[in-house]
DSSP file (Angstrom, degrees, kcal/mol; ACC not computed):
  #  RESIDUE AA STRUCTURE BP1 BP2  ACC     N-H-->O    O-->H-N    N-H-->O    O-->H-N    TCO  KAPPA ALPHA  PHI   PSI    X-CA   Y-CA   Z-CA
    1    1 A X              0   0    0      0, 0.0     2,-0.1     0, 0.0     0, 0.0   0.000 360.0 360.0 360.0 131.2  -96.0   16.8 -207.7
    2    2 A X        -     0   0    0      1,-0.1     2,-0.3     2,-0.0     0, 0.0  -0.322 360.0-146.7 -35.6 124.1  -95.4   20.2 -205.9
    3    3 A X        -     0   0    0     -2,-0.1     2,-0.7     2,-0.0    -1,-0.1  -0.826  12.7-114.5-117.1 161.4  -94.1   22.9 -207.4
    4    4 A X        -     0   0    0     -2,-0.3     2,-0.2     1,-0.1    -2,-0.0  -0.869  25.5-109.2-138.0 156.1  -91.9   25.6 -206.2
    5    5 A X        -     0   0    0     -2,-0.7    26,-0.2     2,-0.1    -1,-0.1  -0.109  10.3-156.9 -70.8  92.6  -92.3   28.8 -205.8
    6    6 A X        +     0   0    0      1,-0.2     2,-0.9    24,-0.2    24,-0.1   0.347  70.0  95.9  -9.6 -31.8  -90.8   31.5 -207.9
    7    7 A X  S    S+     0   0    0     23,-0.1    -1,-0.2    45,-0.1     2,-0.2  -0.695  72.3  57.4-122.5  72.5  -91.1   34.2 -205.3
    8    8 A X  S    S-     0   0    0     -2,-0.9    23,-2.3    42,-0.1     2,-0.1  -0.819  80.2 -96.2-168.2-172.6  -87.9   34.2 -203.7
    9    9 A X        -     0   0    0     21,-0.2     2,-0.2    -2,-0.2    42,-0.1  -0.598  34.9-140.8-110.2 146.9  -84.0   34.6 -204.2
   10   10 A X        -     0   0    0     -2,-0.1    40,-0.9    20,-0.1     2,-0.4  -0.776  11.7-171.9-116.1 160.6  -81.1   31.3 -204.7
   11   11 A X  E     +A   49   0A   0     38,-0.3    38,-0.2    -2,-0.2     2,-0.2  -0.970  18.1 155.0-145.9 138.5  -78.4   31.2 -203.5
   12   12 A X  E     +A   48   0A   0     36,-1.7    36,-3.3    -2,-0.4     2,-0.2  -0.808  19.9 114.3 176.5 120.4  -76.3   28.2 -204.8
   13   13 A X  E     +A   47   0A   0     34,-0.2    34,-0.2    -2,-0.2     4,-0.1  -0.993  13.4 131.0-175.4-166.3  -72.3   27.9 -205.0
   14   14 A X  S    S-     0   0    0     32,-2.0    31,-0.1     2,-0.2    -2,-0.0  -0.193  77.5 -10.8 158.0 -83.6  -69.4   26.3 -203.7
   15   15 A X  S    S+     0   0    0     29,-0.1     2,-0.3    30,-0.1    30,-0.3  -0.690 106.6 127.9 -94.8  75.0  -65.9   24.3 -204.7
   16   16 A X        -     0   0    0     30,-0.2    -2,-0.2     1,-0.1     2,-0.0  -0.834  65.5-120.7-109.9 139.2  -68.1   24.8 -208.2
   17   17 A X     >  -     0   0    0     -2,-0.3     4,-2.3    22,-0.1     5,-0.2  -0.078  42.0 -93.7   8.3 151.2  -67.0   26.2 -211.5
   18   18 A X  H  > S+     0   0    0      1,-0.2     4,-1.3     2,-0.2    27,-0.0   0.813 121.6  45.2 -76.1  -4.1  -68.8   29.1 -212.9
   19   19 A X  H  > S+     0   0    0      2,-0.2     4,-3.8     1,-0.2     5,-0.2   0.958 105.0  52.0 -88.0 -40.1  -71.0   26.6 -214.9
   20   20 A X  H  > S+     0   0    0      2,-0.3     4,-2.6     1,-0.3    -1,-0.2   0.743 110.1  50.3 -51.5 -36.4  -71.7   24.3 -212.9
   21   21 A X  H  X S+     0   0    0     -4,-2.3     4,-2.0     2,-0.2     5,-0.3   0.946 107.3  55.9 -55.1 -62.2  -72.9   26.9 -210.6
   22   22 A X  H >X S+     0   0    0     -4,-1.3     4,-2.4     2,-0.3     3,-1.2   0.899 113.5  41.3   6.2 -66.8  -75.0   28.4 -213.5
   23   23 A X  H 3X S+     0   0    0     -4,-3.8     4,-2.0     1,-0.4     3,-0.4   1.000 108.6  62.7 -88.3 -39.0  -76.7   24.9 -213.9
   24   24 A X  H 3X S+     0   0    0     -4,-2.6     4,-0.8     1,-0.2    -1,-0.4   0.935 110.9  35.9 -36.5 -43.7  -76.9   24.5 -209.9
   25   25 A X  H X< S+     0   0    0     -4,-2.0     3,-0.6    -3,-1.2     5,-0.4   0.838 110.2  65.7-100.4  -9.4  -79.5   27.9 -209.4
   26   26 A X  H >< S+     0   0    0     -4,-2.4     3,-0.7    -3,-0.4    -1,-0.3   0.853 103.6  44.2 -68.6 -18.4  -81.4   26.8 -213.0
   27   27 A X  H 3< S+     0   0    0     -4,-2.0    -1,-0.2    -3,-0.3    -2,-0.2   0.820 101.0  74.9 -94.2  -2.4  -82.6   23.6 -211.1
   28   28 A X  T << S-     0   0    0     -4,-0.8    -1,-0.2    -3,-0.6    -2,-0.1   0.522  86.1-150.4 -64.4  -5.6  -83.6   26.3 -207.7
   29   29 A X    <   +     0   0    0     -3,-0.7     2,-0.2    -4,-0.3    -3,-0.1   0.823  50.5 143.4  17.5  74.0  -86.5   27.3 -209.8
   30   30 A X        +     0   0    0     -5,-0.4   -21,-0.2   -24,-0.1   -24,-0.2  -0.624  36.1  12.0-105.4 167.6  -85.8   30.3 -207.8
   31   31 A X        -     0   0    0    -23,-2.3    21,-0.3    19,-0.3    20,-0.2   0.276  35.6-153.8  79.2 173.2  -86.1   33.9 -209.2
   32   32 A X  S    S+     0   0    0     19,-1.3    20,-0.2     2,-0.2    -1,-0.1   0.285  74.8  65.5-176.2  -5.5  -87.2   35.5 -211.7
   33   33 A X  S    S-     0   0    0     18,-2.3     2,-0.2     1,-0.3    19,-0.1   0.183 103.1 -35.0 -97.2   9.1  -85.0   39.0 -212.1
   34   34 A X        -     0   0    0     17,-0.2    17,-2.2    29,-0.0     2,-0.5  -0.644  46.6-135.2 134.9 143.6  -81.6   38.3 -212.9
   35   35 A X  E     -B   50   0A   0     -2,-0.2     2,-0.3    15,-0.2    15,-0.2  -0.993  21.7-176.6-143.5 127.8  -79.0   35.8 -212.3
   36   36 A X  E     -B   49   0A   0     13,-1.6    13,-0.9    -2,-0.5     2,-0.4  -0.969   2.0-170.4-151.2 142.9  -75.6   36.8 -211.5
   37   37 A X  E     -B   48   0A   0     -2,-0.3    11,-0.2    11,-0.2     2,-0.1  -0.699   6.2-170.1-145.5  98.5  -72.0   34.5 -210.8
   38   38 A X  E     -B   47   0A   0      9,-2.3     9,-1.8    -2,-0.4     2,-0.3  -0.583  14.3-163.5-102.0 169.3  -68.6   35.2 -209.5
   39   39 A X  E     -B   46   0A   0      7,-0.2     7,-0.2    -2,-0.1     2,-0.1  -0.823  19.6-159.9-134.7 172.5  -66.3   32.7 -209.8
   40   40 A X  E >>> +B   45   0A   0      5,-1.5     4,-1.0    -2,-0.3     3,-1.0  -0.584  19.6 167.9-131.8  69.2  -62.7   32.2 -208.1
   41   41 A X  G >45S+     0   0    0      1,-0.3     3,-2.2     2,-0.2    -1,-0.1   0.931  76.5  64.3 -80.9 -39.1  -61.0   29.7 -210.4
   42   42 A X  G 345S+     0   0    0      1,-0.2    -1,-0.3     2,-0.1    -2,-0.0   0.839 118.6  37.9  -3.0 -60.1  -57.5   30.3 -208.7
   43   43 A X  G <45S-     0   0    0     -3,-1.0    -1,-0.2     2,-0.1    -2,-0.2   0.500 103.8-120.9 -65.2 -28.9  -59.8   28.7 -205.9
   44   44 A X  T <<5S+     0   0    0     -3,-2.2     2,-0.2    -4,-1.0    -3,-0.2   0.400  75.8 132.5  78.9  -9.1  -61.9   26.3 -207.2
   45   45 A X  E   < + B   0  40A   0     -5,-0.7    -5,-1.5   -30,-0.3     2,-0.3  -0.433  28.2 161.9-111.9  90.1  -64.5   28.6 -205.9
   46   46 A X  E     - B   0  39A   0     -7,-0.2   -32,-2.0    -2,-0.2     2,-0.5  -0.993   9.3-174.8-132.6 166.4  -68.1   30.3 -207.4
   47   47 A X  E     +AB  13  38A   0     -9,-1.8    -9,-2.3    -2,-0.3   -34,-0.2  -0.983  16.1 172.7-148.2 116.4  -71.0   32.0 -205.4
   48   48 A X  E     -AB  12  37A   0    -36,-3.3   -36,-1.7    -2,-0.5     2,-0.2  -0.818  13.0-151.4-135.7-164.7  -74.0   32.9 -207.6
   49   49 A X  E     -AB  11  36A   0    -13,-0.9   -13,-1.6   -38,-0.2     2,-0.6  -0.875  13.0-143.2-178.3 111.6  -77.8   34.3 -206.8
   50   50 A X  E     - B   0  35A   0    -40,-0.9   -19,-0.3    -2,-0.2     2,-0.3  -0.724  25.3-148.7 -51.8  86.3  -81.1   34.3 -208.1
   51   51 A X        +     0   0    0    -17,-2.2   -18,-2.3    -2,-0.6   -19,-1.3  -0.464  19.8 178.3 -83.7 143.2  -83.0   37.6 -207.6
   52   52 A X        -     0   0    0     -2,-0.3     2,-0.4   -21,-0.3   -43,-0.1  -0.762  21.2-164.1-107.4 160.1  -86.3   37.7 -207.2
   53   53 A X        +     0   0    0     -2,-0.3     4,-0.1     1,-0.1    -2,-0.0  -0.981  29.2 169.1-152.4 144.7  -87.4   41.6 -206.6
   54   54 A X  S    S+     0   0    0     -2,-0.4     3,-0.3     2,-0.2    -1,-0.1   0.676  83.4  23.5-115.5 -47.4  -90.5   43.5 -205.3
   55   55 A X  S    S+     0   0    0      1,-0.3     2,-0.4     2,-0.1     3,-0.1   0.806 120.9  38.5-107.9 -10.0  -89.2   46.8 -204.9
   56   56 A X    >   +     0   0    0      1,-0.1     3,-0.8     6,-0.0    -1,-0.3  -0.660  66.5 170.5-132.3  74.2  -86.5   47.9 -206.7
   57   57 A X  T 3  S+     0   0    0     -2,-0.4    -1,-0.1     1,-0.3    -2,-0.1   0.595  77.9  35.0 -82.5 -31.0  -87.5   46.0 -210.1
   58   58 A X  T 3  S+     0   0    0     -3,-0.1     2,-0.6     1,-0.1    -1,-0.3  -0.113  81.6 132.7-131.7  38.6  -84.7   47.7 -212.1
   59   59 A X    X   +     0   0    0     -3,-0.8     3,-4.3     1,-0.1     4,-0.3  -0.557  27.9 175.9 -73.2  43.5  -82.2   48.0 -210.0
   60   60 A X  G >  S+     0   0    0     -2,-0.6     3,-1.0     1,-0.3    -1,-0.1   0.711  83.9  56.7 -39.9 -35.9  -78.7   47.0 -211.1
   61   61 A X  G 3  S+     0   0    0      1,-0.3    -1,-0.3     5,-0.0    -2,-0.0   0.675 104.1  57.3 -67.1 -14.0  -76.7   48.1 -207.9
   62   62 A X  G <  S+     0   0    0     -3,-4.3    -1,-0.3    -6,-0.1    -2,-0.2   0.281  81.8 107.7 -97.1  22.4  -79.1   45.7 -205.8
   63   63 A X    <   -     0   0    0     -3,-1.0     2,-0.3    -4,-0.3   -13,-0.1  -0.733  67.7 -79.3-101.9 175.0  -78.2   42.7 -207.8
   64   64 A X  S    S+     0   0    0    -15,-0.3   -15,-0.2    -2,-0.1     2,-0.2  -0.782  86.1  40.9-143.9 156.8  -75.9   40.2 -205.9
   65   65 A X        -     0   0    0     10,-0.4     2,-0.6    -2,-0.3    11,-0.2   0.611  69.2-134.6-116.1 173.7  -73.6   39.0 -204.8
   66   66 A X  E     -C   75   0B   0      9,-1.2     9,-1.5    -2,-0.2     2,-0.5  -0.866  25.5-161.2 -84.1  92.0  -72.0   42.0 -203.5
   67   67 A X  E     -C   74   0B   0     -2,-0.6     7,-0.3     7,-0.2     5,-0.1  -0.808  15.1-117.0-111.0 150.0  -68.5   41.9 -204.5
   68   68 A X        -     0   0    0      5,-2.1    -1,-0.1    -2,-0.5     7,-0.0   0.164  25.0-109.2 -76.6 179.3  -65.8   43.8 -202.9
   69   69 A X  S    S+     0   0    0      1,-0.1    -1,-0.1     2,-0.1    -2,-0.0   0.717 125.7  46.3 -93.5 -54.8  -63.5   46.6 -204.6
   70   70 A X  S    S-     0   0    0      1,-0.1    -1,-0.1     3,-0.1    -3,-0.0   0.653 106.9-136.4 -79.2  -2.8  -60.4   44.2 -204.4
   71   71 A X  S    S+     0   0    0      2,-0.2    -1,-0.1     1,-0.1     3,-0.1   0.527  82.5 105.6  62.2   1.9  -62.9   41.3 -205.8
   72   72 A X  S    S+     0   0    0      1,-0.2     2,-0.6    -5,-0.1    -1,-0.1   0.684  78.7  66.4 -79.7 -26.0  -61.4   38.8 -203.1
   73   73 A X        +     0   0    0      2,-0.0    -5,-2.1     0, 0.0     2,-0.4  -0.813  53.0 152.8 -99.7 104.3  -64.8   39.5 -201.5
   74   74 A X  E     -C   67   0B   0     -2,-0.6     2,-0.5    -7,-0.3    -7,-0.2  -0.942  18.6-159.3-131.0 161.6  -68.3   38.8 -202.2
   75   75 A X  E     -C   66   0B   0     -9,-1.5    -9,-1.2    -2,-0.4     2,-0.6  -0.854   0.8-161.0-123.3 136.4  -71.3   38.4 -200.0
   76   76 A X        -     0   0    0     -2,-0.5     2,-0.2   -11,-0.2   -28,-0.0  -0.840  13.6-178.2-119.7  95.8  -74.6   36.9 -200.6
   77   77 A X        -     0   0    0     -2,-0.6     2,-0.4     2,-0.1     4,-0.1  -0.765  21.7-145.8-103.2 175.4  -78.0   37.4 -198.6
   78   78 A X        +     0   0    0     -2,-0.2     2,-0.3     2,-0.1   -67,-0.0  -0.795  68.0  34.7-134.0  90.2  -81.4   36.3 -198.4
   79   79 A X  S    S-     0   0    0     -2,-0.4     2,-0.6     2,-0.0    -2,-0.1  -0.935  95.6 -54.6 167.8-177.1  -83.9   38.8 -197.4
   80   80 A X        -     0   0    0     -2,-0.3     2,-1.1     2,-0.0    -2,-0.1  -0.627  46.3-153.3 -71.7 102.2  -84.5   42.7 -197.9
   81   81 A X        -     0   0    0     -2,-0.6     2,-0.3    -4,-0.1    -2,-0.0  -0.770   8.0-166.1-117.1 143.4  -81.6   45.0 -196.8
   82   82 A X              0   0    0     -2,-1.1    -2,-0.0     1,-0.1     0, 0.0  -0.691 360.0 360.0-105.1 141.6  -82.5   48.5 -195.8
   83   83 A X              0   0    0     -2,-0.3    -1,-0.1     0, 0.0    -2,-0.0   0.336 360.0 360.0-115.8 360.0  -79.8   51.4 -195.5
């Protein structure tokens, strides 16, 4: 059997609950930094994210998803972003 590979970020949400989401990125065997999950229950709603990190190892501000001021927003990617 294959295994897979640890070294990169999940991404996993959806009309989910915040557990269900939760048990969705434990089976991504993604990650290895941090695991983070907002949820929208008004909504039915959650978006959560597996970080994996190379450069910024201790980073709290880089951890996702990215959620907006008003909290109505959050954003999830998958790569490096550079400012």
């Amino acid at each position: 059997m294959k295994r897979r590979s640890k070294d990169m970020c999940g991404i996993f949400g959806g009309l989910l609950n915040k557990t269900e989401t939760q048990n969705g990125l434990s089976r991504l065997h993604r990650g290895n930094d941090g695991m983070n999950v907002i949820e929208w229950p008004e909504y039915g709603v959650s978006l959560g994210f597996m970080r994996h990190s190379i450069i910024a190892t201790n980073d709290e501000k880089s951890m996702q998803p990215i959620i907006s001021n008003t909290a109505k927003t959050a954003l999830v990617i998958n790569g490096e972003n550079l400012n």
